[in-house]
DOFI-71380 format. One record per residue (C-alpha): y, x, z. Coordinates in steps of 0.05 Angstrom, whole numbers, padded with zeros to 5 digits, always signed. Layout:
<pts>
YXZ
...
</pts>
This chain:
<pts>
+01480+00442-01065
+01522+00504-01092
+01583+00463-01082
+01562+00443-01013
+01555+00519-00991
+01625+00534-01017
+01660+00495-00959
+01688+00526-00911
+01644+00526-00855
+01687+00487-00798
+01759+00478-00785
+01749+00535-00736
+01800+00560-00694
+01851+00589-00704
+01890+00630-00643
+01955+00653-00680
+01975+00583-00695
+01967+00563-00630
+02013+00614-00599
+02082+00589-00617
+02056+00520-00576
+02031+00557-00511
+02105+00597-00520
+02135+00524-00523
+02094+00507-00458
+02112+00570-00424
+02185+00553-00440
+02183+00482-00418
+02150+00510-00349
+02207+00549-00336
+02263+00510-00357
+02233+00459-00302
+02229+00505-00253
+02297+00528-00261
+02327+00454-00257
+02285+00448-00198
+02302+00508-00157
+02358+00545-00199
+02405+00487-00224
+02468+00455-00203
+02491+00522-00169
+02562+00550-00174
+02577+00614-00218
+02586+00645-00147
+02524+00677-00129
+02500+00656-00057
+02484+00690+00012
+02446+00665+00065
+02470+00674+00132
+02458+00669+00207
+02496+00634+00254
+02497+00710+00295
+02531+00725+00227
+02571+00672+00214
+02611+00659+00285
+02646+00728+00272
+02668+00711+00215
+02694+00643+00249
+02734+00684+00299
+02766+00731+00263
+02788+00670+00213
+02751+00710+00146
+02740+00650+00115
+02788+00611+00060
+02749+00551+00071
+02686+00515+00085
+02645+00459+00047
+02587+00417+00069
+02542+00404+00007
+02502+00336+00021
+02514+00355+00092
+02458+00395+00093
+02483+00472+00067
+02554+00497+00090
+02582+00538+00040
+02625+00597+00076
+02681+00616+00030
+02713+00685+00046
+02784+00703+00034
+02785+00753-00032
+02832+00804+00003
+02779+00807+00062
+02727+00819+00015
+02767+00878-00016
+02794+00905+00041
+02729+00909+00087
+02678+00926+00028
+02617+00945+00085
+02617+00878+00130
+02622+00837+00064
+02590+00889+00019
+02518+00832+00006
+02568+00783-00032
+02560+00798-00106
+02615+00772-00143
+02627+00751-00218
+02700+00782-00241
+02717+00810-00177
+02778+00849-00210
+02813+00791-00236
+02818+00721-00217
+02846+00685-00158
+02822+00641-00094
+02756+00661-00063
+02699+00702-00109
+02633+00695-00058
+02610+00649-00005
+02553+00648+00041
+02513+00596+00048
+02488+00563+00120
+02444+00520+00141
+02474+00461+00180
+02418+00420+00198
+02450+00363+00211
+02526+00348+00229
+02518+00331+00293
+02493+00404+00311
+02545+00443+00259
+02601+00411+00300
+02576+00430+00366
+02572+00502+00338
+02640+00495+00314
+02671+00473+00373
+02646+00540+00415
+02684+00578+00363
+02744+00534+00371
+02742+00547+00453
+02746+00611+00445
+02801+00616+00395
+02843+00554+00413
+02851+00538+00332
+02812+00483+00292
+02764+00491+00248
+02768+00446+00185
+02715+00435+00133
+02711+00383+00068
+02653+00348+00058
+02627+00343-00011
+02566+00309-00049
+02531+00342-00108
+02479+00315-00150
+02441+00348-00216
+02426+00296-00257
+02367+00323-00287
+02334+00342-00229
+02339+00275-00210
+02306+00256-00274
+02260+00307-00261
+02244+00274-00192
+02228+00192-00230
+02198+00231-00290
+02168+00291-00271
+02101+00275-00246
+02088+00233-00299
+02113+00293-00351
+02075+00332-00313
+02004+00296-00312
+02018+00279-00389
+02022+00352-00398
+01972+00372-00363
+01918+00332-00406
+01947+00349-00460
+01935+00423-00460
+01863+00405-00437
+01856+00364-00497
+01877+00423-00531
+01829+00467-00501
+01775+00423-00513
+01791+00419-00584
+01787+00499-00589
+01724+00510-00552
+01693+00456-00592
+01714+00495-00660
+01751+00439-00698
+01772+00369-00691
+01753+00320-00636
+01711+00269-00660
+01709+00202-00620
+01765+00148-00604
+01789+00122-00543
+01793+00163-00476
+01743+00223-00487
+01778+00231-00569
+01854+00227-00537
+01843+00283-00491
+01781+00325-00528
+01717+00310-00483
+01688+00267-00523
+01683+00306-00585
+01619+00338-00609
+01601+00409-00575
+01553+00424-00630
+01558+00495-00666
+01545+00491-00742
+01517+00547-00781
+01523+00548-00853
+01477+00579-00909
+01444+00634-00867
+01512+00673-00860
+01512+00665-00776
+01436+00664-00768
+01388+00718-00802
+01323+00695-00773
+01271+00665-00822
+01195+00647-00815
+01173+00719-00831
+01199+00737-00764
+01164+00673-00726
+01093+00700-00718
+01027+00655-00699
+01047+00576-00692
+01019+00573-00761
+01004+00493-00759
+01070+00483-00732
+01110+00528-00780
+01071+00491-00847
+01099+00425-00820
+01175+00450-00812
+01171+00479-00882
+01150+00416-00907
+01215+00392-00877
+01251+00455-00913
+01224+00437-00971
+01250+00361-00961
+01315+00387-00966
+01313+00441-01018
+01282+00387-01070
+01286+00323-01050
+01275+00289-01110
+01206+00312-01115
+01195+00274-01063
+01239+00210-01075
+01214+00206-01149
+01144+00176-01115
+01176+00135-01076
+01175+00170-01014
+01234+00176-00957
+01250+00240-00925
+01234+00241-00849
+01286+00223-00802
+01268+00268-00741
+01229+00314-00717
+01201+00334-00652
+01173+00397-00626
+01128+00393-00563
+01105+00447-00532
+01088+00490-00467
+01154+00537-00455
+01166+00599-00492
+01116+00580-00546
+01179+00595-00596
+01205+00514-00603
+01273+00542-00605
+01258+00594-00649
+01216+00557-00691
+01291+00509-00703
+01325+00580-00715
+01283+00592-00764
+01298+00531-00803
+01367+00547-00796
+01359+00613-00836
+01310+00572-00882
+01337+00514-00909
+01407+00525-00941
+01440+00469-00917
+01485+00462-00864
+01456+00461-00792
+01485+00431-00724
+01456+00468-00663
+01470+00423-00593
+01434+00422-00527
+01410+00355-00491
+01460+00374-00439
+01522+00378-00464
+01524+00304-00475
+01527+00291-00406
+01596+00289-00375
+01638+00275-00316
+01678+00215-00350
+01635+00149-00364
+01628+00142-00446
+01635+00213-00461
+01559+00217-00484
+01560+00164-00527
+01632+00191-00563
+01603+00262-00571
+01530+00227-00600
+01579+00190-00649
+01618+00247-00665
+01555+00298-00676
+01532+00257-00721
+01601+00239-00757
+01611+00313-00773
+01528+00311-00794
+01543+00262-00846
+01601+00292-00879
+01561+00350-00894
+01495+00314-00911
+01447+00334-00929
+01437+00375-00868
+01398+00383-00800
+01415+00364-00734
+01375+00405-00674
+01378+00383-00601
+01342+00431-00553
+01311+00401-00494
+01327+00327-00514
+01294+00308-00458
+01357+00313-00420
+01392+00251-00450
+01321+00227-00480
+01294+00204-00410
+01255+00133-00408
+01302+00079-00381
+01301+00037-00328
+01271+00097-00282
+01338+00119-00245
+01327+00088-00182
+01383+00052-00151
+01413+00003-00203
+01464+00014-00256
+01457+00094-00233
+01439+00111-00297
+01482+00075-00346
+01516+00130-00368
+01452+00173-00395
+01423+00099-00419
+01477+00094-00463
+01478+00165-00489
+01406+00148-00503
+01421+00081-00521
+01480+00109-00577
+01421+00161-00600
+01377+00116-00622
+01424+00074-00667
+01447+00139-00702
+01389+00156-00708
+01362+00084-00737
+01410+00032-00743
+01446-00004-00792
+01500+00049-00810
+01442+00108-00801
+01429+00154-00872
+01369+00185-00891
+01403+00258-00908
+01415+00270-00839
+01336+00302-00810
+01348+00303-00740
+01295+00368-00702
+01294+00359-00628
+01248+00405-00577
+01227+00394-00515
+01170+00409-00460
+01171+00340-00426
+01151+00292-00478
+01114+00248-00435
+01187+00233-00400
+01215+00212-00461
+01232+00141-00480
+01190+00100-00523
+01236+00079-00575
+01258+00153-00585
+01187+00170-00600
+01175+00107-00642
+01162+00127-00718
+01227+00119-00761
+01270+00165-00715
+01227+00217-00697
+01167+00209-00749
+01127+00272-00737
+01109+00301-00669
+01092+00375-00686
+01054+00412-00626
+01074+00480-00613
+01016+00506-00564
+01001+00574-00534
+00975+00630-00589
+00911+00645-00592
+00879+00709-00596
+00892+00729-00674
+00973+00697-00660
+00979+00743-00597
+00962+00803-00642
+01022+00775-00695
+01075+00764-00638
+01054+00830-00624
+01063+00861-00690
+01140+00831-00689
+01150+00850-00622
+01127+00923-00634
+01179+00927-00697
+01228+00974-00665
+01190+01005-00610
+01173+01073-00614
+01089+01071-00605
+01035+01120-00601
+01002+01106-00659
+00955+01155-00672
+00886+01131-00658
+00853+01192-00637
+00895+01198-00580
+00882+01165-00511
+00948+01127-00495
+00951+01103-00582
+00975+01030-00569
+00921+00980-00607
+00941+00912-00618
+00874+00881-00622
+00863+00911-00546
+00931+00883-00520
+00926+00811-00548
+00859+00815-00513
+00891+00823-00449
+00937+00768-00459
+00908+00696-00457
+00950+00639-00440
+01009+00684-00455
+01065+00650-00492
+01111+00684-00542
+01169+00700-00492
+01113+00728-00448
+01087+00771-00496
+01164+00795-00517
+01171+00808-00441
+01115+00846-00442
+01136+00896-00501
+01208+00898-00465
+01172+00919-00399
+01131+00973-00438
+01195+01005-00466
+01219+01003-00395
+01159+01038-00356
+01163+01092-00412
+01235+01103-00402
+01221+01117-00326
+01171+01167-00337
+01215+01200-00384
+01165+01186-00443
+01186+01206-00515
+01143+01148-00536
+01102+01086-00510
+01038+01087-00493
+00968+01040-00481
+00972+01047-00411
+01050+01027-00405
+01027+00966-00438
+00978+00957-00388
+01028+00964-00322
+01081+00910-00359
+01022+00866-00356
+01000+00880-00294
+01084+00881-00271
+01097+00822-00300
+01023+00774-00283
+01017+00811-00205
+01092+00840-00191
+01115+00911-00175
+01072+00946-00128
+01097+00959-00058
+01061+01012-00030
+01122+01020+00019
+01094+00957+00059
+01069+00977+00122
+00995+00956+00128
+00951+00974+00198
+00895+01001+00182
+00860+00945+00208
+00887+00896+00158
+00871+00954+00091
+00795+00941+00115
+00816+00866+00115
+00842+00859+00047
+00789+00914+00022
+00734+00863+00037
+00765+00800+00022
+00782+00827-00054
+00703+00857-00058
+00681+00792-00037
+00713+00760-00091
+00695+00813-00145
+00632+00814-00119
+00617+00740-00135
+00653+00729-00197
+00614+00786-00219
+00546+00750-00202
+00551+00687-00221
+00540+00671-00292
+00612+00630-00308
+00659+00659-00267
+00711+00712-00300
+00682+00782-00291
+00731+00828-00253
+00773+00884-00296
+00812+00909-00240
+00818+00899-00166
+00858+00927-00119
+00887+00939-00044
+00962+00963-00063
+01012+00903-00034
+01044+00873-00106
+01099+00818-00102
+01083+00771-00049
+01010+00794-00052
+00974+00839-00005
+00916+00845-00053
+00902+00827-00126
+00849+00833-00170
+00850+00824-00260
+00800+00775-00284
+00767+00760-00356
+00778+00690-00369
+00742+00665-00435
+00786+00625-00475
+00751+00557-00481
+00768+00484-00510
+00720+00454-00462
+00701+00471-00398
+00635+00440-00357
+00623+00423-00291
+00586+00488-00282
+00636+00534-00307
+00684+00502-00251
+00643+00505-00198
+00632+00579-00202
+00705+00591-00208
+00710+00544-00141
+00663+00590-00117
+00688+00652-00131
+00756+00626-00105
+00717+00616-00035
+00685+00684-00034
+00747+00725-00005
+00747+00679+00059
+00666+00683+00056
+00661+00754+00061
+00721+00752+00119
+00666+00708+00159
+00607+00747+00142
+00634+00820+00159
+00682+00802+00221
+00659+00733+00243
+00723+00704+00236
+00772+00688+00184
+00846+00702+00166
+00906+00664+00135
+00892+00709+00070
+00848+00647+00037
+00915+00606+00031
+00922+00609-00049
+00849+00619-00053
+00832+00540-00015
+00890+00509-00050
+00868+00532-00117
+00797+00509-00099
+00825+00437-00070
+00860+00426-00137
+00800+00443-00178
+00752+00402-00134
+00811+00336-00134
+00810+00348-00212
+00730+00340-00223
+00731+00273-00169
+00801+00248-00205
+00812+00277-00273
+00748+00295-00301
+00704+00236-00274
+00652+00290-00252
+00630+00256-00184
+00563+00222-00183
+00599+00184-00125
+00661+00163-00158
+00632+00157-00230
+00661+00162-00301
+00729+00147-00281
+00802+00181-00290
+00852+00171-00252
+00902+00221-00296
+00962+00190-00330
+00965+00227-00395
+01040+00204-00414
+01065+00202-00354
+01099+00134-00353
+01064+00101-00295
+01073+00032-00329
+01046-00009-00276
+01089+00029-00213
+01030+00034-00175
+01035+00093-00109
+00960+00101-00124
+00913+00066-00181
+00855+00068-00133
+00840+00027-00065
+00830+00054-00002
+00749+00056+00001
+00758+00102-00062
+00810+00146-00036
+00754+00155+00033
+00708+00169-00029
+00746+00221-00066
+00764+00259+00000
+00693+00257+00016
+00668+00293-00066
+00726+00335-00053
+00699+00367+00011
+00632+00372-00013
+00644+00406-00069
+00691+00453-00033
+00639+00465+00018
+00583+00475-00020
+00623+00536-00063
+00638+00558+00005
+00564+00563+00028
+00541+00595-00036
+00595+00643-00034
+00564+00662+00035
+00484+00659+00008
+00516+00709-00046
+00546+00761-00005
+00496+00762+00050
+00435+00771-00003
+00482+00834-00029
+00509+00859+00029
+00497+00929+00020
+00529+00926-00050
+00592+00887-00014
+00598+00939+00042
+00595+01002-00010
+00645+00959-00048
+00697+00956+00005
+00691+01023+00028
+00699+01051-00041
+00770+01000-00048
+00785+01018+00018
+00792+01101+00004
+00807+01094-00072
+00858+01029-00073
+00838+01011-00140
+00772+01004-00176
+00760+00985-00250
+00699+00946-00275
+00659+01006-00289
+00655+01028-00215
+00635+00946-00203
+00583+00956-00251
+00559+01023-00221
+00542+00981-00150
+00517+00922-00179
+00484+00936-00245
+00515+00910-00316
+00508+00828-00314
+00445+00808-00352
+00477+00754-00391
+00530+00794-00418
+00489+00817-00478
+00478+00741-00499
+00553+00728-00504
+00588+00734-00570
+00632+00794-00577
+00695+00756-00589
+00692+00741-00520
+00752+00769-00484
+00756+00846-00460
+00806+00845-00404
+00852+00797-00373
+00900+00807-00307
+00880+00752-00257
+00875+00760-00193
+00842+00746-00129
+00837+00673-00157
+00813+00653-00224
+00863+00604-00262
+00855+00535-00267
+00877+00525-00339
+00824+00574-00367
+00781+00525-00337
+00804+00456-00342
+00827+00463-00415
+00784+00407-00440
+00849+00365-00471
+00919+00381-00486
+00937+00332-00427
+00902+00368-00377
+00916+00441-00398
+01002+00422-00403
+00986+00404-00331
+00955+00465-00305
+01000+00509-00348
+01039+00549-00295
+00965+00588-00288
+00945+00598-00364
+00955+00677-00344
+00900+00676-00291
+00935+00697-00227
+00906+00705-00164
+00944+00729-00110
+00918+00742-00033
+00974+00726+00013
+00961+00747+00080
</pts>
């Protein structure tokens, strides 16, 4: 293993030895271009002229002689004395040796055009003189220009791939890799970047925080390749590949980094894209190549971030033969991977967020053995990501003091927040600080990155009539107002009336973190979702386009119960939800038409029903609502102690368990993956609301 760390760590490149052959190219360019325009000319320097210049010089017989040059140029020969004697008509001639020499030192050249038309010009000058004009004819040819004109394309488009190759082989850090077309000319070597030892990458597992099921497995894969014969002595192989799944920015990439730092062995970074290329075979080459260059350093790892680029099922690509280019990328993948030339020193660590797109025989167990689930942190990982995050941030961290930053509060605030978000989050701290010229960062600069980066920068700027403030005022109370009585929708932290992103009106929910969610539980997020239009009705007696986000988000959740969760007494105990994806049997729908009448019928009657207890709600607490909205309307933002002031704490409170979740930003509508978590299937597929946002867009 020593020895293996001593090589060099690529071929590399290597810029001063390249120099002398971009000189040699520069050279080559200019020596053509010289044969092309500047060759086959006389030591003479030329002079273009005009015929307004040259019939003059006709008349007054200047001229020693004349020559047509491939009867296209006329080359206008004046006598030396003339050129010595009248120095300011002839003073544009430059000639070579002017002092010595005989016969004619300078010429200007003229275009003829043709024959035909240089003798009719000729023979005005001859009326008016009475003498003849003679002139030889003469034929010149360069011999390598004409070579250059058979040849030169050719040279030219030799040349030209040449230096590509060239450049190919540079950005690529070393040799090639791969035969035929895509080796000759560089694209279809491998693009990965290898990093040796840990001298290019410093990051080790102390700095991943949380994913600790994840991070035991990929030591155990470490380990595999620090001692392998503890291992082998049993009997046991070392794993081929393998895969990290996960929602994105749940740290699969960093997780591979990590490894990189860990392991000691030599480590090939590449993404799923940069197989595919323009020219048909280059994916399969650079596949060969990767691992080519994998095996000569063996034992080592190979990571392929989102494989799911080159790792897509086949046979899905619509039109026929579209896709034979990515099939056999794919197709080249799996025999490296497990073949009859594949090696077992060689772990292969892919990552992706689409596994359910993947192909079967990718998945299958002898290339990628292990499937190792990277999922959102929970509560005690938030605080850790925290706790790296905070590192080199300059906190308020004494606890006495109001704004002192406490990690326990902040990952509090945070479910369903991955590890980028939470890195965003610190990042957006630092930055709120800096604007109000803080020496130091404080609780509630935490709190605006959250509520920046969940609802959007406020935008009190937007013009709203007055009107419309009493609108949104009531809307958003009608909505706090029932989450805050029912006994499983998410209490309210925060609500207000300031316009934020695309949102007129927002308001920061509590969502409880569960693993299961029931049918009651949903239903009073459906009807909490319903109350903003509900209280629209009640107070006005009409309704707005304001409920937009609000009805869809209800629509989903009700379509999920009938479809997903087999929650319908009409329908019954069935899902239609396709867990991987695959849609074996290419059906447009897996149910008939009597059931889709049935599902559309659930759906609107469980929509309707939240509706109409939204409305029971707020009309048996009308008073409450109205104080509500006229205390949002002058203040623009209440916090869950002035809710609790109208309405009284919520009596059920005191039975739940104290781990429950302080404050969360959601707003006007509660998330649907805080409530449908009950399976990793169905929480992947209502990830995009995991941070509980509910947005009124009027």
């Amino acid at each position: 293993m020593a020895e293996q760390q001593k090589r060099p760590q690529q071929p590399g490149r290597k810029p001063k030895n390249q120099r002398p052959l971009y000189i040699a190219y520069g050279i080559i360019m200019i020596a053509i271009a010289y044969l092309f325009f500047g060759g086959g000319g006389s030591s003479a320097s030329k002079q273009p002229i005009t015929w307004e210049r040259l019939q003059p010089i006709l008349e007054r017989h200047d001229y020693e002689k004349i020559t047509v040059i491939n009867q296209e140029v006329a080359e206008i020969h004046i006598k030396h004395d003339v050129v010595k004697r009248d120095t300011v008509t002839y003073r544009d001639i430059i000639t070579r040796n002017f002092t010595g020499g005989k016969g004619p030192q300078g010429f200007y050249t003229y275009n003829i055009g043709n024959l035909e038309h240089f003798d009719k010009e000729l023979a005005i000058v001859e009326a008016k003189t009475g003498e003849h004009i003679s002139y030889d004819i003469e034929r010149r040819s360069n011999a390598w220009r004409e070579m250059l004109v058979w040849f030169g394309p050719l040279l030219m488009f030799i040349l030209f791939f040449w230096l590509m190759g060239l450049w190919g082989r540079r950005q690529m850090g070393g040799d090639g890799g791969g035969g035929g077309f895509g080796g000759m000319f560089g694209f279809g070597g491998s693009k990965a970047k290898q990093y040796d030892a840990t001298k290019q990458n410093n990051i080790t597992f102390k700095d991943v925080a949380g994913l600790a099921g994840a991070k035991e497995e990929v030591m155990e894969v470490v380990d595999f390749l620090k001692n392998p014969k503890h291992y082998t002595e049993l009997g046991g192989k070392i794993p081929k590949g393998v895969l990290l799944v996960g929602p994105p920015g749940t740290g699969k990439t960093l997780l591979a980094k990590a490894v990189a730092g860990e392991a000691g062995v030599p480590f090939f970074s590449m993404s799923g894209s940069d197989f595919v290329e323009m020219f048909v075979g280059v994916g399969a080459s650079r596949v060969r190549g990767l691992f080519d260059e994998a095996k000569k350093k063996s034992p080592c790892i190979v990571f392929i971030d989102e494989i799911d680029a080159v790792g897509r099922a086949r046979g899905r690509g619509g039109l026929a033969g579209s896709n034979d280019e990515r099939e056999s990328t794919l197709n080249q993948l799996l025999t490296e991977m497990d073949g009859f030339s594949s090696t077992t020193n060689v772990i292969v660590l892919a990552a992706t967020n689409r596994a359910d797109v993947l192909d079967k025989a990718l998945l299958r167990a002898g290339r990628f053995d292990r499937q190792i689930y990277v999922e959102l942190p929970d509560i005690e990982e938030r605080k850790a990501i925290f706790a790296v995050h905070m590192k080199h941030l300059k906190l308020n961290t004494d606890p006495t003091s109001e704004g002192y930053v406490d990690r326990d509060f902040l990952s509090k605030q945070t479910p369903g927040f991955s590890g980028a978000d939470i890195a965003n989050v610190c990042n957006e701290a630092a930055l709120c600080a800096a604007r109000k010229n803080k020496k130091m960062i404080e609780k509630q600069d935490f709190l605006d990155a959250v509520d920046r980066i969940v609802g959007g920068l406020e935008k009190r700027t937007k013009v709203l009539t007055d009107q419309e403030k009493h609108t949104i005022a009531y809307h958003e109370s009608g909505h706090a107002s029932v989450s805050w009585l029912l006994r499983w929708a998410n209490p309210l932290v925060k609500v207000t009336i300031v316009p934020r992103g695309k949102a007129l009106g927002a308001a920061w929910y509590l969502p409880e973190e569960r693993q299961i969610t029931t049918y009651e539980q949903m239903f009073d997020e459906m009807t909490s979702l319903m109350a903003g239009r509900a209280s629209e009705e009640i107070v006005y007696g009409k309704i707005s386009t304001g409920a937009l986000n609000d009805i869809e988000r209800a629509t989903k959740m009700a379509q999920a119960l009938v479809t997903y969760y087999g929650m319908s007494p009409e329908v019954g105990n069935i899902s239609f939800y396709d867990s991987t994806g695959q849609s074996d049997y290419g059906l447009t729908k897996p149910f008939s038409e009597k059931t889709a009448e049935t599902i559309d019928r659930e759906v609107r009657r469980m929509v309707e029903e939240a509706y109409a207890k939204a409305k029971e709600l707020l009309l048996s607490h009308r008073d409450q609502l109205d104080q509500l909205a006229t205390q949002l309307y002058e203040k623009e933002v209440l916090f869950r102690e002035d809710l609790e002031r109208i309405y009284g704490p919520r009596p059920w409170e005191q039975e739940e368990q104290p781990s429950a979740l302080p404050e969360q930003t959601d707003t006007t509508e509660p998330t649907e993956a805080s409530q449908s978590s009950e399976s990793t299937e169905t929480a992947e597929t209502q990830a995009d609301t995991d941070k509980n946002q509910d947005f009124e867009e009027l």
